[in-house]
C-alpha positions as CSV (number, residue, x, y, z in Angstrom):
1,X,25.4,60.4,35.8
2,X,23.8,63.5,34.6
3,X,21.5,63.7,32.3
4,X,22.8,65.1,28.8
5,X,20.9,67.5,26.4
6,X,23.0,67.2,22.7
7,X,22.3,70.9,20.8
8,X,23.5,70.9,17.2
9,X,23.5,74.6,16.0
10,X,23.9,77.3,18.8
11,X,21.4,80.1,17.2
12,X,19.1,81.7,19.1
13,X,16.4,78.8,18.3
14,X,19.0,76.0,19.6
15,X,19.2,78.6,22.6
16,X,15.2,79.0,23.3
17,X,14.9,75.1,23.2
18,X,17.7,74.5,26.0
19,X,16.7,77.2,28.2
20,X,13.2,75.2,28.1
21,X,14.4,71.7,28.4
22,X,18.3,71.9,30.1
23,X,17.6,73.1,33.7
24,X,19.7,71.1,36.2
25,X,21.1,69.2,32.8
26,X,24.3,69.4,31.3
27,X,23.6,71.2,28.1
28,X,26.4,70.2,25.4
29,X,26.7,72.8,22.8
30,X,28.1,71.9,19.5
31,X,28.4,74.1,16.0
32,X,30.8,74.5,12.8
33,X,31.9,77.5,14.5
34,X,33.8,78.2,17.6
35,X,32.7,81.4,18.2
36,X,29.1,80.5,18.0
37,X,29.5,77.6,21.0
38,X,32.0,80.6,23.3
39,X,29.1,83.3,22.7
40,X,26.2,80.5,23.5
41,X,28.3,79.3,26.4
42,X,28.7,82.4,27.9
43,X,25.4,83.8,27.7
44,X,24.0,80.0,28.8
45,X,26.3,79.5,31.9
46,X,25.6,83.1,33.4
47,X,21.4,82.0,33.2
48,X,22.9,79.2,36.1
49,X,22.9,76.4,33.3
50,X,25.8,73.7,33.1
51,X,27.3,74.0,29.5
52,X,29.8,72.2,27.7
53,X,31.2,72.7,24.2
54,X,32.5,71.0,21.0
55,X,33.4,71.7,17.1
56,X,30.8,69.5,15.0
57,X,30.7,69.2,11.1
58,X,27.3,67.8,10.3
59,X,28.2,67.2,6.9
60,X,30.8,65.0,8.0
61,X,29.7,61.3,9.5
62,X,33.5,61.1,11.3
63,X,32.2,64.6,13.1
64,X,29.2,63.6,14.3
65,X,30.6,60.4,15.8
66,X,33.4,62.2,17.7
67,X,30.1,64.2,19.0
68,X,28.4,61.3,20.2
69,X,31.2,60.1,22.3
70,X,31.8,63.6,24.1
71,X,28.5,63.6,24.9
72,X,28.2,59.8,26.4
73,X,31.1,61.2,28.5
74,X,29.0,63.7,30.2
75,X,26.4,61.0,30.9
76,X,23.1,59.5,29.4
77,X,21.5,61.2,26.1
78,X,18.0,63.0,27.4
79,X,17.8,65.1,24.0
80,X,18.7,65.9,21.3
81,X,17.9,69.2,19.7
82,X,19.2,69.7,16.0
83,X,19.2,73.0,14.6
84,X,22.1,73.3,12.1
85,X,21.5,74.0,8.4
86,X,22.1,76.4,5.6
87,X,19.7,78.5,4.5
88,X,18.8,79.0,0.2
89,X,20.6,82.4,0.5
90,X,23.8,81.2,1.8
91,X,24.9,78.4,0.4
92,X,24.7,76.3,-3.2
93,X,22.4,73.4,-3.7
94,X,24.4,70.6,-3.0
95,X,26.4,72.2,0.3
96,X,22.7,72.6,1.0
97,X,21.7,69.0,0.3
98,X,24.8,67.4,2.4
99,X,24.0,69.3,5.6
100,X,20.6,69.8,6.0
101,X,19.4,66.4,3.8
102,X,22.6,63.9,4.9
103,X,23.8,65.5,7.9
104,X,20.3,65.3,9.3
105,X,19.8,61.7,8.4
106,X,23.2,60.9,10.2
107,X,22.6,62.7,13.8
108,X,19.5,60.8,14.1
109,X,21.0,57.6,13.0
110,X,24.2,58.1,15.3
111,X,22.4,59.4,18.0
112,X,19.7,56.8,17.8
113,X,22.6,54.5,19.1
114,X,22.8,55.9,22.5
115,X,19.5,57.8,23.2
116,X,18.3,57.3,26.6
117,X,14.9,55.8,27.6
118,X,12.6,58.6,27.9
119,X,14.5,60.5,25.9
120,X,13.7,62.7,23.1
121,X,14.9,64.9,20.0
122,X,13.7,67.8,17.6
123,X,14.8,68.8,14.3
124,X,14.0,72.2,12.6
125,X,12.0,72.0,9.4
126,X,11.2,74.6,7.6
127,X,7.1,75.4,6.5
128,X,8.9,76.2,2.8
129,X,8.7,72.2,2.4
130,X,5.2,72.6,2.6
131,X,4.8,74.7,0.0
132,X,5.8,72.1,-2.6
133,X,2.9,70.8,-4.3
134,X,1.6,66.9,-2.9
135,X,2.9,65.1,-5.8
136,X,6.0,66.7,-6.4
137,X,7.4,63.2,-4.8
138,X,6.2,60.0,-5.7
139,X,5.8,57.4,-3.0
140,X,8.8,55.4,-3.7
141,X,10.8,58.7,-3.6
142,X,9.6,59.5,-0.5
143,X,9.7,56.5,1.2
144,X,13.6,56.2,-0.4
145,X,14.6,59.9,1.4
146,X,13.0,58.7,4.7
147,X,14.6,55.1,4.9
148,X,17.7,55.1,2.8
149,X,21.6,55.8,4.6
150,X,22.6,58.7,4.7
151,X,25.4,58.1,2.1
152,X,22.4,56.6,-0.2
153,X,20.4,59.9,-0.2
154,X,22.9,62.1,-1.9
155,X,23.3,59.5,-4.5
156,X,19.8,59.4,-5.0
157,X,19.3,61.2,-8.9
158,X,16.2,63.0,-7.3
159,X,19.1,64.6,-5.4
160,X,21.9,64.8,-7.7
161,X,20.5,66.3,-10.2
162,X,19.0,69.4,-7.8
163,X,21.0,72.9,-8.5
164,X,18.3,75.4,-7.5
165,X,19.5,75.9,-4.2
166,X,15.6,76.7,-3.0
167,X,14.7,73.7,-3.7
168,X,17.2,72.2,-2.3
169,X,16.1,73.5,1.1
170,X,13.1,72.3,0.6
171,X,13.6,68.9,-0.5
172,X,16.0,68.7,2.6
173,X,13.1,69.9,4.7
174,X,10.7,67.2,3.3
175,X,13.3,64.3,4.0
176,X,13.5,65.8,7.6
177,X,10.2,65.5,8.6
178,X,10.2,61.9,6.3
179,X,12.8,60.5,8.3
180,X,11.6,61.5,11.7
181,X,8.5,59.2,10.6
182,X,11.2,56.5,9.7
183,X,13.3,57.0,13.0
184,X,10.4,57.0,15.2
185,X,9.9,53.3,15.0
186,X,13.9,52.6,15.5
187,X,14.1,55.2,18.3
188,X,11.1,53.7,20.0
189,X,12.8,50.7,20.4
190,X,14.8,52.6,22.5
191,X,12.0,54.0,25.0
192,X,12.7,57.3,23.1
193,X,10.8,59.6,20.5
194,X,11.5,62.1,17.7
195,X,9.7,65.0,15.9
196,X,10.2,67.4,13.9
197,X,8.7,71.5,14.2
198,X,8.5,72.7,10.5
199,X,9.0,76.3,11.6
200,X,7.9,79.1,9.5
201,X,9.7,82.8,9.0
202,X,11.5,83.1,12.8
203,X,13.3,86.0,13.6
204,X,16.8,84.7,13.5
205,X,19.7,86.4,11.5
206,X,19.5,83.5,9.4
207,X,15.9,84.7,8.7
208,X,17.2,88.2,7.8
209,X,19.3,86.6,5.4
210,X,16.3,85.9,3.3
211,X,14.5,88.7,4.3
212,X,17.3,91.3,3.2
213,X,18.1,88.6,0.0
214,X,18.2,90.4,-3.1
215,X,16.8,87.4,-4.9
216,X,13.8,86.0,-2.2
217,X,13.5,89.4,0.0
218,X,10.4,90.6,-1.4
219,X,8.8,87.3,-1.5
220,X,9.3,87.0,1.9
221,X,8.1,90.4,3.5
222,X,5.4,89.9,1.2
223,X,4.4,86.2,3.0
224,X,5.1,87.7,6.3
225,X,2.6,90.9,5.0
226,X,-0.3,88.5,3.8
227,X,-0.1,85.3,6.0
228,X,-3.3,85.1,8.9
229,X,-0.9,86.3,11.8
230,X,1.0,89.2,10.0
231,X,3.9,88.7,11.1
232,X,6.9,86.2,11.6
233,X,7.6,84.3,14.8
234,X,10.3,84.6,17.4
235,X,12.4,81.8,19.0
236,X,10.9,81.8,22.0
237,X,7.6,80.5,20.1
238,X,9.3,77.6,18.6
239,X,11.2,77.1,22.3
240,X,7.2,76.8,23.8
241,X,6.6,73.8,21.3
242,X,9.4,72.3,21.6
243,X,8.8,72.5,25.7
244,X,5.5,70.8,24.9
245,X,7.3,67.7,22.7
246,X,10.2,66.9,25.1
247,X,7.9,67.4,28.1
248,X,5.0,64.8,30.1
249,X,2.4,66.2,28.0
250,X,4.2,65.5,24.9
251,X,4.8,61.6,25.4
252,X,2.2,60.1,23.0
253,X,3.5,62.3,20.1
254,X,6.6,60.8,18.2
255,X,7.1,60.6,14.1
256,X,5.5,63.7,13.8
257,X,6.4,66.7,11.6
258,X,4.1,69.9,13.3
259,X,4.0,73.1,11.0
260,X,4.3,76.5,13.2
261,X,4.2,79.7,10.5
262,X,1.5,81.9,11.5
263,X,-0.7,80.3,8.7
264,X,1.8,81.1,6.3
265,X,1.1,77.7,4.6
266,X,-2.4,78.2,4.6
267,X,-2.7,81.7,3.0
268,X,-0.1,80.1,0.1
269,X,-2.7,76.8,-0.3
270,X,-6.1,78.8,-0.1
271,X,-5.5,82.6,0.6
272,X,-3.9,85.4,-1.1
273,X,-0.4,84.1,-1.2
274,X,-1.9,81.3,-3.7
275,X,0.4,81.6,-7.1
């Protein structure tokens, strides 16, 4: 059987990660949108890879399910590389909150069913959840958005009650890299590992969103202008890391949330981004 690499979100992100990891794999492209999976397929399967598609809801545990069975079709789970989510620009908190919070939560639970041995996954954070201030959860809130189902966390009142749709974002962002320290332990039962690459401004046109966003634009540029590196990163920067986690060198690594964002963070802690 071959050897099956699961990408959820077909931006150019989800792209730089499977041109890294899905040589001589089948590479089973999945998004809300058809056209994204068509255009991703196409430009995919005339680089030589083997590409499959399907229509996935992440919001939806039904969707995600149907998923998991095409892909044990194809053959045995290697990866799984999750980069769907909506932005604070495009969407309201709570449509925020039930993909990139729940949605989350439920691909590694589903998937953690049927991951290979040896395999491994990624999830895209975002370096906007390090910006929240340490205490701004308390340990039983945290440790409730990392181990809690799925259909728990959006009943949780820390999450109910959010309506800034920034905030949102980031409180999804935080659970991410939470759970992946949660899910490490259940998928390494398995012989597998996950992670999670809190990525910082990335040139995608989700990142022009927020860089052309009436209400964050400014903000934004202005990081970009002010952080150590100067600028914003490209996909092919986050595809190298992710290389790095799904490959030999990356096997003692697993429940790990790595920041990437040109010292974005860092210049908003100590530098001159500080508020």
């Amino acid at each position: 059987m071959k050897e099956v690499i699961v990408v959820i979100g077909c931006g150019a992100i989800a792209q730089a990660i499977a041109r890294r990891v899905g040589a001589d794999k089948h590479i089973l492209l999945a998004d809300i949108k058809s056209e994204n999976t068509q255009e991703a397929e196409k430009t995919l399967t005339r680089a030589g890879f083997m590409v499959s598609t399907a229509i996935v809801d992440v919001a939806c545990r039904k969707s995600i399910q149907d998923l998991v069975e095409i892909a044990t079709r194809h053959g045995e789970i290697k990866g799984v590389i999750n980069t769907a989510g909506l932005s604070p620009s495009q969407a309201k908190a709570q449509d925020i909150l039930r993909v990139d919070l729940y949605g989350t939560a439920v691909v590694f639970e589903e998937f953690g069913k049927v991951i290979a041995p040896g395999g491994s996954a990624v999830v895209i954070g975002s370096q906007s959840s390090h910006r929240l201030n340490i205490d701004t959860l308390s340990q039983a809130q945290a440790d409730a958005l990392a181990t809690l189902s799925p259909e728990a966390l959006l009943a949780l009142p820390l999450v109910k009650e959010i309506d800034d749709s920034l905030y949102a974002y980031q409180i999804s962002k935080r659970g991410n890299a939470l759970r992946v320290m949660a899910e490490a332990v259940k998928w390494g039962k398995r012989g597998a590992r996950i992670n999670c690459i809190s990525a910082g401004i990335v040139f995608t046109p989700l990142a022009y969103d927020e860089l052309t966003s009436v209400e964050r634009g400014d903000f934004y540029r202005n990081m970009l202008e002010k952080s150590p590196a100067g600028r914003g990163g490209t996909p092919d920067e986050i595809g190298a890391l992710a290389e790095f986690l799904f490959g030999p060198a990356g096997t003692y690594i697993s429940g790990s949330d790595i920041l990437i964002d040109g010292g974005v963070t860092a210049s908003y802690k100590y530098g001159e981004l500080k508020p």
